[in-house]
Residue, then its C-alpha position, 0 to 999 in steps of 0.5 A: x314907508x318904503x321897502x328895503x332895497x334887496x341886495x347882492x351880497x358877496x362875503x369873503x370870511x374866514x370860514x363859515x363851514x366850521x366854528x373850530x377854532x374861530x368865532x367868525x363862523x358863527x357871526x356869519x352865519x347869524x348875520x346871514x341868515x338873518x339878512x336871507x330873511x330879509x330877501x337878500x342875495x348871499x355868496x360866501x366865498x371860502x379859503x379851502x383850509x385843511x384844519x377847517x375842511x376836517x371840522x366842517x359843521x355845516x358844510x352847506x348853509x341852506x340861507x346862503x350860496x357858499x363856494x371853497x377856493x384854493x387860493x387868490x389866483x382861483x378866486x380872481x379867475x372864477x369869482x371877479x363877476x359876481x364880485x364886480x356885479x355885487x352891491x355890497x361885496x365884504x372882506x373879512x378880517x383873518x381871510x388869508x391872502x387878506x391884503x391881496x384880496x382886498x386889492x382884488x375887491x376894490x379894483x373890481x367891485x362896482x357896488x360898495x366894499x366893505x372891510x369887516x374887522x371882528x378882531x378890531x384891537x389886534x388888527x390895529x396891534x398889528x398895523x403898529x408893528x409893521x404887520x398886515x396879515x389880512x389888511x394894509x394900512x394903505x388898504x383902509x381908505x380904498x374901502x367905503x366902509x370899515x365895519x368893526x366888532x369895537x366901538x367907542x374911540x377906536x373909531x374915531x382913531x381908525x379915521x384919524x390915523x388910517x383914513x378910514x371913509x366911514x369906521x362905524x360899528x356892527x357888533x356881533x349878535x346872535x340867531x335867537x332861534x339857535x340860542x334859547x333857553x333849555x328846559x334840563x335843569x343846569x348840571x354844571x356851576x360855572x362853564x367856560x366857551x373858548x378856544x385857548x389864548x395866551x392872553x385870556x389864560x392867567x384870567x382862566x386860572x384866576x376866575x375858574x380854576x382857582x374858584x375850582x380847586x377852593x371848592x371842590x364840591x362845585x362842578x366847572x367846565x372848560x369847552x374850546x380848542x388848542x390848550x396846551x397839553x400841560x395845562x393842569x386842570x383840577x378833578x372837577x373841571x370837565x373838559x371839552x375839546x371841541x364843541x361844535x355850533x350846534x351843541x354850543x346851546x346845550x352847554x350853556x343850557x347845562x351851567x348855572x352860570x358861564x363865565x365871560x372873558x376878553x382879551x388883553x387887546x379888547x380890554x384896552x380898546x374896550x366897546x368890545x362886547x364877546x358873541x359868546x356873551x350875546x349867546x349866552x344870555x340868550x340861552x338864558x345863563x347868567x354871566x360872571x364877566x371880566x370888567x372893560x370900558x364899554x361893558x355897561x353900555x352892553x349889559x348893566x352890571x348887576x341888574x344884567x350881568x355880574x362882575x368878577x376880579x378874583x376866585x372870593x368874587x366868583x365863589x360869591x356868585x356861585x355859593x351865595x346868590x339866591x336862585x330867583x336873584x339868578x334867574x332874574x338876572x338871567x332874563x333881564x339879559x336875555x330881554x336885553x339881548x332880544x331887544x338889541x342885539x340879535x342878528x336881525x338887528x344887525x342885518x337892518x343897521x347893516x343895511x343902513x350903514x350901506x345905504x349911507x355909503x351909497x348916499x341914499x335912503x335906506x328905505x326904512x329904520x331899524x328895530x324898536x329899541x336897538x342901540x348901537x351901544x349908547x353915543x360913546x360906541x360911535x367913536x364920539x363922533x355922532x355920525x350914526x344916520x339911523x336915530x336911536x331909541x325911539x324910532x320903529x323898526x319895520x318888523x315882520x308881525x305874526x298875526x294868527x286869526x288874521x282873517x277874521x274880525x278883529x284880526x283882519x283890523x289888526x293887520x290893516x293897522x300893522x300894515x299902516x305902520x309899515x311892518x310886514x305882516x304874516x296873516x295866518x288863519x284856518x278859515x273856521x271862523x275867518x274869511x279870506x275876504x276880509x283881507x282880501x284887499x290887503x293881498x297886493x299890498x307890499x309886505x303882506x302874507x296870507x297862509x292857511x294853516x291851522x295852530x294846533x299844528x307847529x308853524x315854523x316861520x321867523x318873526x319878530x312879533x306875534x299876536x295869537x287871535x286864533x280861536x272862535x271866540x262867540x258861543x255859537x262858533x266856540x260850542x259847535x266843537x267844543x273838544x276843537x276849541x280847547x285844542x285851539x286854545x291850548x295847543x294853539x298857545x303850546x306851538x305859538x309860545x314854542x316859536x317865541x321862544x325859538x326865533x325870540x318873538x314877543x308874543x301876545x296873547x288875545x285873552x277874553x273877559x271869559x275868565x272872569x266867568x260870571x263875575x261876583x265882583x264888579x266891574x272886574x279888575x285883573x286882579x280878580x281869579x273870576x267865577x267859573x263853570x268848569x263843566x258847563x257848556x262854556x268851558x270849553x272856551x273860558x278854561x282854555x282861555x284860561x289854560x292859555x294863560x297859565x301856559x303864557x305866564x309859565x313860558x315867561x317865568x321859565x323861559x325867559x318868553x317876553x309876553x303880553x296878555x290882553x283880556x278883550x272885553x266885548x267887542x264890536x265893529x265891521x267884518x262880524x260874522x253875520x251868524x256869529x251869535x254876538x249880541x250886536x251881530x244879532x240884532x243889526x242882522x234882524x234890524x235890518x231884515x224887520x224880525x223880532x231882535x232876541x233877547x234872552x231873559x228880561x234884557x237887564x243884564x249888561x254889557x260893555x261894548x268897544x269899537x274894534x278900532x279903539x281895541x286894536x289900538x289897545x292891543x298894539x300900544x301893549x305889544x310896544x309897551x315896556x318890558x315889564x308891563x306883562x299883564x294881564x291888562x284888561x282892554x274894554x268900555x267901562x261904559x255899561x248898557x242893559x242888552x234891552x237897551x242896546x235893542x232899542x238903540x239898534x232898532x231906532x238907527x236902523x230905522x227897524x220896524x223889529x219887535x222884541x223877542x224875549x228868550x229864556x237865558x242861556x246857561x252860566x250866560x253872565x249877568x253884568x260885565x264891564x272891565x275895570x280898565x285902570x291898568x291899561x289907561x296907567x301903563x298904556x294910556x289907552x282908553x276906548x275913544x269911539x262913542x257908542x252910537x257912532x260906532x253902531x252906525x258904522x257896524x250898521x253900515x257895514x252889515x247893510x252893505x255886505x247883505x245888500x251886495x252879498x258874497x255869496x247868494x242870499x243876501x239878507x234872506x240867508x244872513x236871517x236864515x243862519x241865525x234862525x230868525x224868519x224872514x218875512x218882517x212883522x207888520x208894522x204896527x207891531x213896533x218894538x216899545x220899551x213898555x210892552x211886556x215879555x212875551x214870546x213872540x216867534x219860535x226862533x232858535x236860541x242863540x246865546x248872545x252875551x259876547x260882543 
């Protein structure tokens, strides 16, 4: 899969400095933050307007390049070579001078131009009586591309009547790191985000004033602009003039619901989905809307958003809707808009629509799961050359723990499926050369940083491994682990929340401690030392949990939770204390394999490919599937057993050490794994023996050609085994009785 093509875009919008008074600014902004991210060039060219110049809420986007002109004139004299240099230069609707402007763009841009219509229904008004503010009639086929805020059959008419190359839609969106839940409970019944319109004004009075004066006990609020002084407002609606960008979240935050309405023109033309609706459910508030033709294809009435024609329907939602009905509708909405309709999902349908302007590959499809508003939002016409539905997006992945064992698996496999990649790990328990053959590969990203601090980074997704995860590792700093467990959750789980990303948690069959139940389904709550030398590990990763789930329920947070059973493959640390790790190091070396306690207890061991396949298919798994899902080989081995195979592949002359067992080391363990082969599909495919060759080789090529001196000799020496082998008479034999051989330090062996 090819990387996208990084281009040089010019934007000449209404504003993007101030959200007074107009909806533009904020589309712009979250469409061009989001197309910054993606490594594009982004000049905003401005009309300096006094009533904008004295509302200036950001002033100097930081993802943009943004420049102020007095006029067509300045504009012609200033800016005609970055506009004619441009790839992609786009003339807003509402620009003043518009018609004049857009002449100047089409004569002197050599990329493509772009007309894009956030007010679509008023500008065909317009054009139908004679009046072309901010574009001419002859002016729309001059353009490569019509872009508009409608859908539906609108489009197909402004290609039939107007001549339109290419009328396809680019619906307004929103920054889900801007628009998220607020965790103040809701102070206000029923708010309103809007400037004031004459047409939207008697469906104001209707569906919130009156509801505010029949119940007088409610609280309401109106936010926006340039209402006319006469307007009566009742005692119990508070008013806002202005609010600017950046308290927009607050005040959805503040509602317990918000209500939604459209105006007469978008009613008519329908396919006409409101930014501040995508905010809003973003933010986490459930919406009362209006009705128009195209709704359902943005929202399902009911399930995602409720509807309203008169004050009795309102003052129903409001009085008599339960509060889990309230919020379950409130998240499937914000899911909703999370998987479709954020900026990022518009910057790839962008630069789709430009690449089928230009006649050439994209270079990549756009997000899993977004849609363009369903087939009758492309006018009927079916010219859409991005697929719908089920086709990937490149993504950009977080991956934390990157660099270690099954991280670094996990970011080969992300990589191979095309999404860009952003590793991150502290290097406790991973090693850079674990992916150092991935560092020229296109899309990926290597950092240092530890989780227990905040990490501010965009993503679409991301999987949490970062945590030691063998005792040897996990008990050397037990207070250290908690932190990683816990504060590593609290940060990753605070950025879900604030960029939208799905986030997966890499849990661990330690929570079920050393189970009375077997094999361990999920429905099982374990049996756990809480005080002893494992704690540290099994509650944090059960801390962890409870905080993935909270985040959930609370926020809206889309997770995953996987329980990862013993697991097994190339790239083990040589000293991690693991029970395969163990014995292919002393296998190979010819010391005695330790074996704590009499072997009996057993094991289930799983490939790292097979697991990481597990993982991915949960990540992209629906919704609702949120775990926990245990992913593990049912199959199930005594450790004894497990040496004996070890020896014999490695062609060992090993003998066996047998060592007292280790506190709270369980006695079986093996996944019930029904859950995962139902929801995902996913069973582990590796056969136990070819895997072991495979981990064998690897161990036998990285301790014959070491990374550090050493080799095998320092390999043995980390795990306290002697390096001079046994005599070879003294092979390891199922039949010989326990016997304490050597003195070699204890290491608990039980995580695979």
């Amino acid at each position: 899969m090819s990387s996208p093509r990084r281009l040089s875009i010019v934007v000449l919008g209404l504003s993007i400095t101030s959200t007074w008074g107009n909806g533009h600014a904020t589309t712009y902004r979250a469409l061009l933050r989001a197309l910054a991210r993606r490594g594009h060039q982004v000049l905003f060219l401005e009309r300096n307007q006094p009533w904008y110049a004295a509302h200036r809420d950001l002033p100097r986007p930081a993802f943009c390049r943004t420049l102020l002109y007095d006029g067509i004139g300045e504009l012609a004299a200033m800016f005609e070579r970055p506009i004619r240099d441009a790839d992609l230069v786009i003339v807003g609707s509402y620009v003043p001078e518009g018609v004049a402007v857009g002449r100047f763009v089409v004569a002197t841009a050599r990329g493509t131009t772009a007309f894009y219509d956030i007010d679509t229904p008023v500008t065909l008004a317009k054009l139908a009586r004679g009046d072309e503010e901010y574009v001419a009639a002859d002016l729309i086929p001059r353009y490569q591309l019509y872009l508009s805020f409608t859908g539906g059959p609108t489009l197909t008419r402004i290609e039939r009547v107007y001549g339109a190359r290419m009328a396809r839609p680019l619906y307004c969106a929103v920054d889900p790191e801007l628009y998220f839940p607020e965790p103040e409970a809701p102070s206000v019944d029923l708010g309103y985000l809007g400037t004031y319109s004459a047409d939207r004004q008697s469906k104001l009075g209707e569906l919130m004033l009156e509801p505010a004066r029949r119940w007088p006990a409610g609280r309401f609020a109106v936010a926006g602009p340039q209402y006319p002084a006469g307007t009566e407002w009742p005692a119990n609606v508070d008013r806002i003039e202005y609010l600017p960008a950046d308290r927009h979240r607050a005040f959805y935050g503040s509602q317990r619901f918000t209500l939604n309405l459209t105006r007469t023109d978008m009613v008519a033309a329908g396919f006409s989905p409101s930014v501040r609706l995508f905010e809003a459910a973003a933010c986490g508030t459930p919406i009362i809307s209006d009705a128009w033709s195209g709704l359902e294809t943005v929202f399902e009435p009911g399930r995602e958003i409720l509807l309203a024609t008169s004050p009795d329907e309102v003052l129903r939602h409001l009085r008599d809707l339960k509060e889990a009905r309230r919020r379950t509708i409130a998240a499937a909405a914000r899911a909703r808009v999370l998987n479709a309709h954020t900026a990022a999902h518009r910057a790839l349908e962008l630069e789709a629509l430009v690449a089928e302007a230009d006649g050439r590959d994209a270079g990549e499809p756009r997000l899993a799961g977004s849609r363009r508003l369903g087939r009758e939002a492309r006018g009927h016409a079916g010219r859409a050359t991005v697929a719908e539905g089920t086709i990937a997006m490149r993504k950009r992945i977080l991956v934390t723990g990157g660099a270690g064992f099954v991280g670094s698996h996990l970011c080969e496999r992300l990589l191979a499926a095309g999404h860009a990649v952003v590793c991150v790990d502290d290097y406790s328990t991973g090693r850079p050369e674990n992916v150092l053959h991935l560092c020229n590969r296109q899309g990926f990203e290597l950092r240092e940083h530890d989780v227990i601090k905040p990490l501010r980074i965009w993503v679409d997704e991301i999987y949490n491994l970062a945590c030691p995860a063998s005792p040897v590792h996990y008990q050397a700093d037990p207070v250290r682990t908690i932190k990683a467990s816990v504060l590593g959750a609290l940060n990753l789980l605070e950025l879900a929340r604030r960029t939208g990303a799905a986030i997966l948690q890499a849990s661990t069959s330690e929570i079920y401690g050393d189970p009375l139940v077997h094999p361990q389904p999920e429905t099982y709550f374990g049996h756990v030392n809480p005080t002893g030398p494992r704690a540290c590990y099994d509650e944090g990763k059960r801390c962890a949990e409870t905080l993935f789930f909270d985040y959930h329920r609370r926020y809206g947070v889309r997770i995953k939770v996987a329980r990862i059973f013993n697991t097994y493959g190339p790239r083990m640390l040589e000293d991690d204390g693991r029970i395969v790790s163990n014995f292919v190091v002393q296998a190979l070396g010819n010391t005695p394999l330790s074996v704590y306690g009499d072997g009996s207890q057993t094991r289930s061991f799983c490939y790292v490919d097979d697991l990481v396949d597990g993982l991915v298919r949960l990540m992209a798994s629906p919704l609702e599937v949120i775990g926990p899902v245990n992913l593990g080989n049912p199959d199930e081995i005594s450790v004894l057993d497990l040496a004996h195979r070890i020896v014999k592949l490695t062609g060992s002359r090993s003998l066996i050490d047998f060592k007292p067992l280790p506190a709270d080391d369980p006695r079986r363990r093996r996944p019930e794994i029904g859950m995962a082969s139902a929801l995902l599909g996913w069973r582990p495919k590796t056969p136990l023996e070819d895997g072991l060759r495979r981990t064998i080789a690897d161990f036998r090529d990285r301790l014959r050609t070491p990374r550090s001196a050493g080799g095998l000799g320092r390999a043995l020496a980390l795990i306290g085994a002697p390096v001079a082998p046994p005599r070879p008479a003294a092979l390891a034999d199922p039949s010989r009785p326990m016997a304490a051989m050597r003195a070699v330090r204890p290491l608990e062996s039980d995580r695979g």
